[in-house]
Structure formats: structure tokens, C-alpha cells
N, C-alpha and C positions, 0 to 999 in steps of 0.2 A: 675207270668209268664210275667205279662207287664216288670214289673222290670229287667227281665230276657234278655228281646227281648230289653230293650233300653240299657241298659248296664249300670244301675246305679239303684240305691235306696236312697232316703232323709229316714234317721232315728232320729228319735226323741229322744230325756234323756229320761229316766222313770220317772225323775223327773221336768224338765223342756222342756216340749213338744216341747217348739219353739224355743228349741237350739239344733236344727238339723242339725247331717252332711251329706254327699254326699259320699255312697260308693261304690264301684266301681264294680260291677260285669260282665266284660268284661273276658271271658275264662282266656287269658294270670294274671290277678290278683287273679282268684282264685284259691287255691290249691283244695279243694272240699268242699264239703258240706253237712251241718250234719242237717238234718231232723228231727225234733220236732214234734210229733201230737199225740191227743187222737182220734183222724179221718179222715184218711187218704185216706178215700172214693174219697174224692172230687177233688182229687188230683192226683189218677191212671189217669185218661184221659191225666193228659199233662205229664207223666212220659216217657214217648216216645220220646218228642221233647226234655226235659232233658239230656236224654241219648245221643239222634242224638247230640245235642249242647255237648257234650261231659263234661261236668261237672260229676267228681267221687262226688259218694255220698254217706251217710251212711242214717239210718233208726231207730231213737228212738220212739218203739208206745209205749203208755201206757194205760194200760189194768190193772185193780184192779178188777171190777165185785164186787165193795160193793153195799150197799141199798140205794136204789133208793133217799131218804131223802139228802144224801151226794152227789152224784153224779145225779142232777136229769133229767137231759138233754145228758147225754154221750149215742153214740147206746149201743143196746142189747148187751150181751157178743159173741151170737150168729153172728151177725151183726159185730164184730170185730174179730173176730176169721176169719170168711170168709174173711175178708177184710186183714189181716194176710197172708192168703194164696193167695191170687192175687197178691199179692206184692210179695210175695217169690216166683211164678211161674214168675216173670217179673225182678225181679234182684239176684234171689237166694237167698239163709238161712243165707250166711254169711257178709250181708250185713245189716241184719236187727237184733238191739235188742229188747228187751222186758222189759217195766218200770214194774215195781211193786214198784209204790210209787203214794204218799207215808203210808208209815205202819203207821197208828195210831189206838190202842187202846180204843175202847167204848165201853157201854154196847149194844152189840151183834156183836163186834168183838174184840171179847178177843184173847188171842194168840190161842187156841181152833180151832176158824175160819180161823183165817193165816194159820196155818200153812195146814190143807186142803183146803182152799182156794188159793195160792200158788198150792200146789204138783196137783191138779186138772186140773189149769190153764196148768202147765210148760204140763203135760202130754199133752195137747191139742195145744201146743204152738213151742211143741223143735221142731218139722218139719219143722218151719218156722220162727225161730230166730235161733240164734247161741250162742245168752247169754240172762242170766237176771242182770236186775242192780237193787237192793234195794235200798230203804231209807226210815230212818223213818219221820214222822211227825217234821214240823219244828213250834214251835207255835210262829207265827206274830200276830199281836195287830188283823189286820183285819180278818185275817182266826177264832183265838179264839171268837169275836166278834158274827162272822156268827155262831160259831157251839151255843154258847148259849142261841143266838135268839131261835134256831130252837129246842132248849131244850134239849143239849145232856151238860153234864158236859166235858169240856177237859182237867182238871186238870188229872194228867197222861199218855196225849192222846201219849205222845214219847215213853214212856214205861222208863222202869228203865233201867240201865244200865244191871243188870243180865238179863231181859224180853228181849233185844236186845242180847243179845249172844245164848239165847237159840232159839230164832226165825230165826238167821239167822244161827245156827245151824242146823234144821229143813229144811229151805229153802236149805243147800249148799247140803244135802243128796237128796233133792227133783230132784233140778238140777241134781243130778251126776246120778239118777238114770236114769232120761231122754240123760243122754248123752247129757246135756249143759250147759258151761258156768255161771256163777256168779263172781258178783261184788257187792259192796256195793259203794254207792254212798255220798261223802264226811263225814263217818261214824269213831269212833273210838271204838267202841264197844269192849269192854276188852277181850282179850282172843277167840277172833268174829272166825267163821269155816268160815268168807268169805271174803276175801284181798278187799283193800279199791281201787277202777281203776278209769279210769277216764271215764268221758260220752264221753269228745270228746278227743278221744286217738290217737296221733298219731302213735303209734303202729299199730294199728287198719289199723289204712287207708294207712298206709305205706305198709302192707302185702298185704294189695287188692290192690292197683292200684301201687304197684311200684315209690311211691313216696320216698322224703328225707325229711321228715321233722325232722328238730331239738325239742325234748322237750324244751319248754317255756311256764313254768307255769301263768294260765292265771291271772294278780295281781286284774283285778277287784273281784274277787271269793272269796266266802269265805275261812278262812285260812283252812279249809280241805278239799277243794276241790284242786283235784289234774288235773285239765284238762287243754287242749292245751291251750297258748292260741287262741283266738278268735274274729270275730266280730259280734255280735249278732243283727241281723234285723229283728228281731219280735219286738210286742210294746204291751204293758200293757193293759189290758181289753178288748183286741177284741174277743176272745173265748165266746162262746155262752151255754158252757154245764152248767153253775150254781155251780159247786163243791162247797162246803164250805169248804172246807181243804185250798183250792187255794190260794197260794203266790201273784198270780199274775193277780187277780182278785181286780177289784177295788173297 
């Protein structure tokens, strides 16, 4: 919000902290803004002054509800789910999607678990998203690291390529029957029941706020990832919930 009210932000490389640049967030520079959080509590209070400052925005929460070992700091599922619906009563359903990522596979969450684990959530969830976006398991040196400290085996943990078609087969019936949305997120799953979108779509934000944006795919991404592109001002290890899965944990 400082960031917000001076009209600017220093952001840092992820890999080289102190070759930061200056970017601009003065209304007339930005087209809108795509919201990132596993907690987005903290953050209704200035959602007000957001809106009055007129920046369009969108809304990525993610919500898994695994065991507590994996995620050992994220809130209650209870506690996000309510937090779900405050936001959807303050900017509407179709503003906001729903992560379910990412899917990885261990002993006691086998596909078994997903896929009631999933059709549970969405049931509890499509009143106040408008989609879901998948992904599975992406194994980095550090996330594998963490899960075999904590004595889970991850050899498997992405699933096969068949384990991935039938899960997000599972997921794309879940969704429909809630009446919402799916996507898979930079995913090429053979023969997959759920088309591959992007997080930050400018589709998307083109139909809510009556923008023009051009598709330009974003080149920092990986090659299947299919999203706008972007300038991303978040920074490496500040999140506090612990995941071991986490990319982006240091």
C-alpha cells in the first residue's frame, strides 16, 4: 500500500537482490493487477482504497487444505474459505480464482485424496470464484530437499503422465458440476479433460474492465506457460506459512 500511495516500487532479481529496478505504479502505467496470496486476510482492510484508486484487479487465492506437515503455517481451511467469501461479497465471484496447486502425490495423498479433496473444496468454493486453476508438483532441488528432511519420499510426487489425465479428469467433472471454470496451469497432460490458460489472462481482464490488451506472451516463463506478459513485484522468501512444496521459499 506504501508502494501504492508513492507511485513506485524498487524490486529486486531473485537472483541478484541488489540489482533492483524502479517500477512505476502511478494509475495512468498500469493496466491492472493480478493478486497473488495463500492469505488474503490481511489485505481486505485496504481493498477499499484500491478500488477508490481505481486500479482493476484480479484475485489468485490458493487453497489445497493438505496436512499440516506440508503446509504448516497456512490458516484453517475454515479460516480461508470465510476469507473467500469476504472478498467475493467486496469485488464479486468473477473476479476471483481458486489455486489448487500444486497436486503432488505422497503417501496420504494419493489421487484417492485429490480427487475428493478438490470436488469438496470446489463444492464449498464456486460461490466465490469463478474458476479453478491446477498444477501439479514442479520438483526444484530445494522444495525435494525440504519434503525428504521432513521424511516423505518425493520420487513420484508430479504423478505420471497417465496419473495427471485421470486427476484432472476428476477435477474438470468436479468443476462442471459446481458450475465453474478450470484451467490447468502450464500443464501438458496427454489427452488432459482440462485446456491449458493462463493465470494472468488478458482475456480475463479484458471482459471485466473493458480493457485492450494485446496477447504477449510473457518470455521470462517457462515454455508452457502461457500468460500475459508481466511485471512481477513480489520477492523471494518473504511468506511466512512454511510449505515444503514451495518454489519460492528459500
Amino acid at each position: 500500500m506504501a508502494a501504492l500511495r508513492a507511485g513506485a516500487i524498487d524490486v529486486g532479481h531473485p537472483f541478484r537482490p541488489r540489482a533492483a529496478r524502479r517500477v512505476s505504479l502511478r494509475r495512468q502505467d498500469v493496466d491492472a493487477i493480478v493478486f497473488w496470496s495463500r492469505d488474503v486476510r490481511p489485505f481486505l482492510r485496504h481493498l477499499p482504497e484500491v478500488e477508490e484508486r481505481g486500479y482493476p484487479s484480479v484475485f489468485l487465492l490458493t487453497l489445497t487444505a493438505y496436512h499440516r506437515p506440508l503446509e504448516p503455517a497456512v490458516p484453517e481451511t475454515g479460516e480461508a474459505l470465510a476469507a473467500f467469501r469476504r472478498l467475493e461479497q467486496a469485488v464479486g465471484r468473477q473476479r476471483i480464482a481458486w489455486r489448487y496447486d500444486p497436486v503432488l502425490l505422497l503417501p496420504g495423498l494419493d489421487a484417492g485424496f485429490h480427487m475428493a479433496n478438490f470436488a469438496r473444496l470446489a463444492s464449498r468454493l464456486a460461490a466465490h470464484a469463478a474458476r479453478a486453476i491446477v498444477s501439479f508438483f514442479d520438483p526444484y532441488p530445494a522444495a525435494l530437499r525440504r519434503l525428504r528432511r521432513a521424511g516423505f519420499d518425493p520420487a513420484g510426487a508430479s504423478g505420471s503422465p497417465r496419473q495427471q489425465a485421470e486427476l484432472l479428469a476428476a477435477f474438470a467433472a468436479a468443476a462442471a458440476r459446481e458450475g465453474m471454470g478450470i484451467q490447468s496451469c502450464a500443464e501438458d497432460a496427454e489427452g488432459a479433460a482440462v485446456a491449458s490458460g493462463k493465470c494472468i489472462d488478458e482475456e480475463w481482464l479484458n471482459g471485466l474492465f473493458g480493457l485492450r490488451l494485446a496477447y504477449r506472451k510473457d518470455p521470462g516463463q517457462r515454455a508452457l506457460c502461457r500468460c500475459q506478459r508481466s511485471v512481477d513485484i513480489g520477492s523471494y522468501g518473504d511468506c511466512a506459512h512454511g510449505c515444503l512444496y514451495c518454489y519460492a521459499r528459500r
